[in-house]
N, C-alpha and C positions, 0 to 999 in steps of 0.2 A: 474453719471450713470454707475451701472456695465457693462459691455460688452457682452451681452449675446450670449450663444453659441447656439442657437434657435432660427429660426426665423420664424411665423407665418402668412401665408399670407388668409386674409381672403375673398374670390370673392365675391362679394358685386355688379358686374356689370351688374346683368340680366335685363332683360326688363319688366318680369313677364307677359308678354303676358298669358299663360296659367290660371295664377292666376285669370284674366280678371280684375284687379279691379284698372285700371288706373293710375296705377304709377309701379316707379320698384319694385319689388318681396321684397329687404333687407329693403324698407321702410315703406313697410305694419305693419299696428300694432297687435300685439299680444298681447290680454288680458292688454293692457295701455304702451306696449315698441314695437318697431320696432322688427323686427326680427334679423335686424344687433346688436341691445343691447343686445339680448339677447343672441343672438353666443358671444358677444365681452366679456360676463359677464363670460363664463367659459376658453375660453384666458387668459383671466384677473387672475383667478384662478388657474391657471397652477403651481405646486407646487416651479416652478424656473422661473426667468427673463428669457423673450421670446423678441425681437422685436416684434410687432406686425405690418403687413403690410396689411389696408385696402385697395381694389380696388372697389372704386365706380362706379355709373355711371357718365358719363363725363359731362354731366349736370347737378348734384347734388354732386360733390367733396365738397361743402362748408357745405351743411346740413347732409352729412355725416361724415365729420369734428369735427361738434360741437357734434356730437349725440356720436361719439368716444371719442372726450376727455372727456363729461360727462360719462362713463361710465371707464374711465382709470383714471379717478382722479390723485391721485396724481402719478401714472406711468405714466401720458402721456406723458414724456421726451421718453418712447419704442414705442411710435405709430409713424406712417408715414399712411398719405392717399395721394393715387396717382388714378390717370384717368383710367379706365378702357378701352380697345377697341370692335370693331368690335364683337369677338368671344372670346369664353374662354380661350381659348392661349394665344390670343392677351392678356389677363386681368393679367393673371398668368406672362406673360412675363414683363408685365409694374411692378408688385410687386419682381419678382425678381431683375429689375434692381437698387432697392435701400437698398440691403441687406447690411447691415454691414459687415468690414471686418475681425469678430471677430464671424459671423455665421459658424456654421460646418455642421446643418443640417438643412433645412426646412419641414414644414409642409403647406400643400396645403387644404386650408376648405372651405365650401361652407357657405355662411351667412345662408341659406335656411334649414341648418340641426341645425338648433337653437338654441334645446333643449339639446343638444349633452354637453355630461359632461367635467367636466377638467378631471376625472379621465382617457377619454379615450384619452385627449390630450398626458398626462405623460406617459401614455400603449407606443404609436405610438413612443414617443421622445427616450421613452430605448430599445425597439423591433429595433429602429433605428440603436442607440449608437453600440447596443452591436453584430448585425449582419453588420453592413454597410452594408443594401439590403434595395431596399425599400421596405416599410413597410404599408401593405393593412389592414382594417378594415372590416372583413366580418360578415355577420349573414348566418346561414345556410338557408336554403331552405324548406321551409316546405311545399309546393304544391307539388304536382305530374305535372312535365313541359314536354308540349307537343309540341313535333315539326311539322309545321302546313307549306304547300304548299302555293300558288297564289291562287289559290280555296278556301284557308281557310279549307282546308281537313288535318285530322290527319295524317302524315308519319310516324312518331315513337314518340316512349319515351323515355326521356332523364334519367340517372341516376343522380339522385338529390343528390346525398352521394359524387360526385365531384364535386358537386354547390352547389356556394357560392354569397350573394346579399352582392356589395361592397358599403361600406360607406365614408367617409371623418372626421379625417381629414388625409389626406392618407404624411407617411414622406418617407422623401430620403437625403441621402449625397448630401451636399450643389453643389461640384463641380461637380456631376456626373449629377446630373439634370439640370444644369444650361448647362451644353455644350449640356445635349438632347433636352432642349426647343429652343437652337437657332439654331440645325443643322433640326428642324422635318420639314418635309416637307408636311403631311397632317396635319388633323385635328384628334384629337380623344378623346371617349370620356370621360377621365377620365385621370388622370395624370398617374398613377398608368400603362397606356396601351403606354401613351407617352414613359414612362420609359423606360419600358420593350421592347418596338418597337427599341428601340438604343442598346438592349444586355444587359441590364444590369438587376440582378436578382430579385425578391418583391414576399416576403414572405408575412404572413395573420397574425394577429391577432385578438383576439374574438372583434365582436361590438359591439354595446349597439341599444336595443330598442327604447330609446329616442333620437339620431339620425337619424331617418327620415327624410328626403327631403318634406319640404314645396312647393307644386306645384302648388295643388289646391285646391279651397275654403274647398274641403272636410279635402284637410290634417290640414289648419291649425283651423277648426274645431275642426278635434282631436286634434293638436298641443293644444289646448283652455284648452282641457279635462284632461291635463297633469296639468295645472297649475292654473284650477278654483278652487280660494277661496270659492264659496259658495260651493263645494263637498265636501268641509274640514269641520270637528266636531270645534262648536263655539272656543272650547279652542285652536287649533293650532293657533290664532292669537294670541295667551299670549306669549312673549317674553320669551325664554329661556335663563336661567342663566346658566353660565358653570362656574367652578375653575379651573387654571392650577397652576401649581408648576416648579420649575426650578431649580437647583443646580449648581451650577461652582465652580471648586476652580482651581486654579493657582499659583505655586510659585515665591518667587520674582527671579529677574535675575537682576541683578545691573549694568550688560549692557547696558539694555534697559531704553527708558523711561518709566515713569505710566501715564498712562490713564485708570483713572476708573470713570466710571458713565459718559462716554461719555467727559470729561473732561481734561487736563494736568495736571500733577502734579511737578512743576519742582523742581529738586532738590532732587529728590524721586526715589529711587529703581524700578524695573519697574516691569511687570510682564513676565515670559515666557511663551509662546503660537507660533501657526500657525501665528495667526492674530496680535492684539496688547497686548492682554492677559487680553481684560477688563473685568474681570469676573461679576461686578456689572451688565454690560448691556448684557452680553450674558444669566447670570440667568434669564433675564425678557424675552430673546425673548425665552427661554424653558418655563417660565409661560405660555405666551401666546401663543404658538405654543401649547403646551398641553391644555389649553384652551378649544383651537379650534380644538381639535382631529387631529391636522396636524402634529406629531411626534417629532423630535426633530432639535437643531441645529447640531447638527453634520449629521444626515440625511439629512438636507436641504443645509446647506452651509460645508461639510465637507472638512477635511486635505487636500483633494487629488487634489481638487478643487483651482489652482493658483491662480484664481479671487482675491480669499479672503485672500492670504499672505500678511501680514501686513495691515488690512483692520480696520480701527476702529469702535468701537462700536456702533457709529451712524449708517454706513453702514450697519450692521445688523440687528440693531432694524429698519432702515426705511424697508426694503426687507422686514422684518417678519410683519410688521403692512399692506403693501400689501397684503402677502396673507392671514394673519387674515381675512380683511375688506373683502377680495376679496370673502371668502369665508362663505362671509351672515354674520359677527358679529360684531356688535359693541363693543368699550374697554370701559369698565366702569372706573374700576383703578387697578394701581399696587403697590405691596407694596414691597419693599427688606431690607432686613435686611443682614448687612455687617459682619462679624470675624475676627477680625484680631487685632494686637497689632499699624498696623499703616497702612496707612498715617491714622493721627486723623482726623474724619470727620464733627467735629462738627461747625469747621470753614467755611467750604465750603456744605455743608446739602444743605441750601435755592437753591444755584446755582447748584446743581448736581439734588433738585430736578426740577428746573424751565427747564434745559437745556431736563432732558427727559420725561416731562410733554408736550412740546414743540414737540420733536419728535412724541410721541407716541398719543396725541391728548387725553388725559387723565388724570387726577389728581396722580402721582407717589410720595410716602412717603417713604423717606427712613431712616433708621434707622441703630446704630452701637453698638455691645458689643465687650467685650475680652473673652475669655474662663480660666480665670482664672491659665493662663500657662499650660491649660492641652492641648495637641494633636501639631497636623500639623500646627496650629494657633496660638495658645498660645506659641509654639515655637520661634514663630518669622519667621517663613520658608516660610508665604505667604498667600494668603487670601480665605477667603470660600464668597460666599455671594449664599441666598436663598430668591428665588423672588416668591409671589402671584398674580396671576393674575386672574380679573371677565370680564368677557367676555357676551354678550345678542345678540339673535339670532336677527337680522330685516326682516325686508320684509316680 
């Protein structure tokens, strides 16, 4: 497991009183999933490894267990689910106490805002990184807000152009919130107000309409309306096919060992890189990362990032087939094709392709030419390989 520098705690303890519909609020179903799957489904999606920290209710720790590693698949080595208490504090507090010592910041979400994208988990995690303040999620205000006596009689009007309606998942510096949650001494209601109550600063960034708070039967009515299939034209049930492409090349470095196609090579010149310089398997996770419109490796697991110093190709290819899947696609297959004057791969093909066929949950073919001594390859200086990948939308 990589060690993630993110940790997501998701409140899943409510009682749903409001909701009326006798059970807690995260395990009501929505259009054939819980509410809690469907928050846990853009977590899951979040363009980096996240802990993820569910807080149930204390009576349902076990059905909200199964219902989270069904939806973390093969990331459930990042989930923890712990008991929720009393109040939301209480709840928020019981998830911070199992943070990893490898978290920098956390993100605080409510299971109830369901609908809520990964993309505005990524927004909150660099609005984070890059101010160390914590970091609000707001929608502006579009009523005209009136401030109203015991009577219920109008007193003034509020200037709506400095209000803001706050959303979740609201983030903060890991140590700066963890010593406001165990010094506060009221309640309040939003983490984001906990924060700020201790001195510490939280800025806003833009929120998303599809975050709304599930309360009552009306919202997740509309919640419904977001994601009913019969609104959809017959053809959006037709799987979409996507292609992505990948490029890597690497020169050898005779220091190192080779690892290519996820594989050792002993005996053999190695490649130079950050990581372990497997360029066979880093061209498949730019296939399928282009694929799936999710950019590239160097944007996802980049130089700057220590994690991945000397990290081998499997560790790359399983992270990118996370957020492939995670983000609605199944792999059809991949195809790579190698450049180079050596290592000869026709002795080892079968087992480079079994080993990431294996990984990647997919049929992988791969294939090897010379360039006839013409360029960077033909030279002898080190290896190109160029990966295809088919990718189909589900769900």
């Amino acid at each position: 497991m990589l060690e993630p520098r993110t940790a997501v705690i998701v409140v899943a303890a409510g009682s749903g009183t409001r909701l009326g519909l006798g059970m807690p609020k995260a395990l009501v179903q929505l259009a054939g999933q819980t509410l809690l799957e469907r928050a846990l489904g853009s977590v899951f999606a979040m363009s980096e490894p996240a802990q993820v920290v569910v807080v149930a209710p204390a009576d349902n720790v076990e059905q909200a267990e199964a219902l989270a590693r069904s939806v973390a698949g093969v990331a459930s080595e990042y989930l923890n689910v712990v008991a929720g208490g009393a109040t939301r504090q209480e709840s928020v507090r019981a998830g911070l106490g199992v943070l990893l010592d490898s978290v920098d910041e956390v993100l605080v979400h409510d299971a109830a805002r369901a609908l809520t994208p990964a993309s505005l988990f990524d927004s909150v995690v660099a609005a984070v990184r890059e101010s160390a303040s914590g970091v609000l999620p707001v929608l502006p205000i579009a009523d005209t807000i009136k401030e109203v006596d015991d009577a219920r009689a109008v007193v003034g009007t509020l200037d709506r152009s400095r209000l803001a309606a706050a959303q979740t998942p609201q983030g903060f510096p890991r140590a700066e919130l963890v010593s406001a949650y165990f010094a506060a001494a009221e309640e309040h209601t939003d983490d984001a107000s906990l924060f700020a109550a201790a001195g510490h600063p939280v800025i806003t960034v833009d929120g998303d309409q599809r975050a709304f708070k599930v309360t009552t039967v009306w919202d997740l009515r509309r919640a419904e309306s977001y994601i009913d299939d019969s609104a959809q034209p017959a053809a959006a049930s037709v799987p979409v096919l996507r292609t992505g492409i990948g490029v890597d090349v690497h020169a050898f470095d005779d220091d190192s060992p080779l690892w290519l196609g996820g594989i050792y090579w002993p005996g053999q010149p190695g490649l130079a890189g950050h990581s372990d310089g497997d360029a066979l398997s880093h061209a498949v996770c730019d296939a399928l990362l282009s694929a799936a419109g999710l950019g590239d490796i160097g944007g996802r697991f980049g130089t700057a990032d220590d994690r991945f110093a000397g990290a081998h190709g499997d560790v790359f290819i399983a992270e990118t087939v996370t957020l492939v899947t995670g983000s609605g696609f199944a792999i059809s297959n991949v195809a790579v094709q190698i450049i180079a004057n050596r290592p000869k791969l026709a002795s080892r093909r079968t087992e480079i392709e079994q080993r990431l066929s294996q990984l990647i949950g997919a049929p992988v073919s791969v294939s090897a030419t010379t360039s006839d001594g013409l360029g960077f390859a033909g030279r002898g200086e080190g290896v190109t390989a160029i990966a295809t990948a088919l990718v189909q939308s589900v769900g």
